[in-house]
Phi, psi and omega in degrees: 000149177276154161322298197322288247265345159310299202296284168350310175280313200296305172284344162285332167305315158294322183296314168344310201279301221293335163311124226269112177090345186292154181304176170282185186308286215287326193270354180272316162307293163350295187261355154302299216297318173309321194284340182241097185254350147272029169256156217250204198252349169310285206314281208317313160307323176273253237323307184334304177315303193288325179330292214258353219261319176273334182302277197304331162253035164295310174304329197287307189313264168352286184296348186258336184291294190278355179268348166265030164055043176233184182293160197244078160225185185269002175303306200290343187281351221264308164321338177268318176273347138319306187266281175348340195231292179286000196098334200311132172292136171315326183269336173272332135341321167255013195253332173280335192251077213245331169075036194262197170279116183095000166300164171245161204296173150316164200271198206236178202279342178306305188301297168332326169298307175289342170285308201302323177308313195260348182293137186050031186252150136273140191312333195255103163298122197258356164278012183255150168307154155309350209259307177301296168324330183244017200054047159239128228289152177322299202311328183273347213296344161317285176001278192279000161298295194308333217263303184272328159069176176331313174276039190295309170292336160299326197281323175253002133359276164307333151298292145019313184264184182273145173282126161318168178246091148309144173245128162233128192300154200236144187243003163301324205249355182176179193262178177283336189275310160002292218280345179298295175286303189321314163314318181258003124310318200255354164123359195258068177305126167243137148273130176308126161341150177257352171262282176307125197290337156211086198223133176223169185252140189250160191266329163213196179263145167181198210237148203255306195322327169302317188313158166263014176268305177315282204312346222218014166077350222281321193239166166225133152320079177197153196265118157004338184242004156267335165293300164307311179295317200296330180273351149281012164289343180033066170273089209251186231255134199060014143309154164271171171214142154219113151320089201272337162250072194309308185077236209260350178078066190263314188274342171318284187324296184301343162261002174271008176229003161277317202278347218359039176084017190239145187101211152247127191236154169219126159250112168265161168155145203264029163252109113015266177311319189291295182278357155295336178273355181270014202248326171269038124315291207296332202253005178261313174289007179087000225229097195229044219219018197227130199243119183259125185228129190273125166258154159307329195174170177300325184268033170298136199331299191311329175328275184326337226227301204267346154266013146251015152281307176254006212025072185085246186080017175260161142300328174235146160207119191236102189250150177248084184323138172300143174221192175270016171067357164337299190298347184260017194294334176302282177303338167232033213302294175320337184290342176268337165270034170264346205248155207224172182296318191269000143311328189272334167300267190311347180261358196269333187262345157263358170266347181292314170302306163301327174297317203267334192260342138325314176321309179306334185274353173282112195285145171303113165116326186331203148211140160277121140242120197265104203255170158195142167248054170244167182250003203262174196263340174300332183258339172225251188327322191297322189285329180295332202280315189280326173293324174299313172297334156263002157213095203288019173261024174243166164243147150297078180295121191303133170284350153277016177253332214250008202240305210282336151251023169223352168234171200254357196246149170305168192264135156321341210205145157264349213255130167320355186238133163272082167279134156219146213218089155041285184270326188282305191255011213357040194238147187321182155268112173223150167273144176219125170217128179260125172249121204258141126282146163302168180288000000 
């Protein structure tokens, strides 16, 4: 493909995201790429780029389009971040933009204006608000003031950049060093976790599926701070478990190699869909020791039916609450403009229902672990604080005493709770809190 006709794809695709209802990014990629199988894998890698690229700096985007008077969409943002970001010379700029076939038209005198404006400015600016400076709709920057204080702009920086590709070693099938050597047979140099005991780091992005350490169950794909809530369920072998927000079974998978395959896991979640997709995960990795079951909803009868039957009786029950995903913004960057105030109200009140109701399913001495890969406090302290106060038969367990006896690395926190954050941890944003029944 020419430059033109890549500049072309890159914006029909953001307009794509930008549809109301529309899917996530990566999967509006997904299928463009199917549908157009003649770009090559070059092509496919620069649109990708330019994509996540305006994704990620939009707000930034945004603020130099008005203060230079131009339109506010995506030709014009992916035009601004071509020269700002990537380099383009104002004449290789007009020179992609030719209006020749698969090209996008020329530029109109408005644009040419705002390119000639943009020639030698950098995107980072000591005159932008905070909200521009950290890319996020305005509308939270309160939020992340209360939350980040003076470093507010270093934290969202660091949301900013493109997310590592993490690894977790599956140890039914091999050790981290195993998975180490099998990779670097294969051409793939890995680094050890900086946390995790068994997480390793790719130096970049690049296809897994082929390997044969993938093929053979020995690694999974999931980032490091995902890795960690599932080993801080501390699910250890001939527990019950139940994974009450499985999804694709990624903590499923990971506690079933704390489990060393003995015991029980029920992976729950009221997608279907979802837990049909855990089932060749579970069966590549070896892990046959996980009964995957669909709910109506967070209060579904088995709940009800399996704690008043056993009173609970699980040992572990974990859940990883649906959110706004704010930690993940790196990896997902459309998801922040998608998301509105009244998206936080409703996730904070189903995650306060699932939390309570999970609960039921907790055996005396057990643990509630409430996971999120969000950064806002309405969603992690705030939920811990009110369940404790509406069930005094838990306790707050510190998570530097459950860190001091499953990992070899210092604990991250002094605080009874686990934030891990981008910039601090290089790891998505997530929260963790372990919750004890009393005896």
């Amino acid at each position: 493909m020419k430059p033109g006709a890549r500049i072309a794809a890159a914006i029909e695709i953001l307009d794509l995201i930008d549809l109301p209802d529309a899917i996530p990014a990566d999967k509006v990629l997904a299928d463009w790429n199917r549908k157009n199988r003649f770009a090559g894998s070059k092509d496919r890698n620069a649109i990708a780029e330019m994509v996540y690229g305006v994704l990620r700096r939009r707000a930034q985007l945004d603020w130099w389009l008005q203060r230079c008077d131009g339109d506010l969409d995506n030709r014009a943002r992916l035009l601004v971040w071509l020269q700002a970001i990537n380099g383009l010379a104002l004449e290789d700029l007009a020179l992609s933009c030719d209006g020749s076939q698969y090209a996008p038209a020329p530029l109109s005198s408005r644009e040419e204006r705002v390119a000639i404006e943009m020639q030698g400015q950098q995107i980072d600016s000591g005159c932008q608000p905070v909200s521009a400076k950290g890319n996020f709709p305005d509308w939270m920057e309160n939020r992340f003031v209360e939350l980040y204080g003076a470093k507010v702009d270093k934290y969202l920086a660091a949301m900013t950049e493109e997310a590592p590709v993490d690894l977790r070693v599956n140890t039914l099938k091999g050790t981290r060093s195993d998975a180490m050597k099998a990779l670097a047979e294969e051409g793939i140099e890995t680094t050890p976790s900086r946390f995790s005991p068994v997480g390793l780091r790719l130096p970049k992005r690049m296809p897994l599926s082929g390997t044969k350490a993938f093929r053979d169950g020995l690694i999974e794909v999931q980032d490091e701070g995902s890795q960690l809530a599932a080993l801080l369920a501390d699910a250890r072998a001939g527990h019950k478990v139940v994974d009450f927000c499985a999804g694709a079974g990624g903590k499923s998978l990971a506690m079933a190699a704390t489990m060393k395959n003995t015991g029980r896991i029920v992976a729950c979640d009221v997608s279907e869909a979802r837990l049909k997709r855990a089932a060749q995960r579970l069966k590549r990795a070896g892990a046959f020791m996980v009964e995957r079951r669909p709910l109506t909803s967070e209060r579904d009868k088995w709940i009800k039916r399996r704690a008043a039957r056993f009173g609970g009786g699980f040992d572990r029950v974990l859940v990883d609450a649906p959110c706004t995903g704010t930690g993940t913004w790196r990896r997902n960057p459309d998801q922040k403009w998608r998301l509105k105030g009244q998206d936080i109200e409703e996730l904070t009140a189903l995650q306060a229902s699932i939390l309570d109701s999970a609960s039921r399913l907790v055996g005396a001495g057990g643990r509630l672990i409430y996971a999120t890969c969000s950064i806002l406090n309405e969603e992690n302290d705030a939920q811990i604080e009110r369940f404790l106060a509406e069930n005094p038969s838990f306790f707050l367990h510190p998570i530097k005493q459950i860190w001091q006896e499953i990992f070899p690395s210092p604990c991250p926190t002094d605080g009874d709770t686990l934030r891990l954050n981008p910039l601090d941890h290089g790891t998505d944003g997530f929260f963790v809190a372990v919750l004890e029944r009393k005896l």
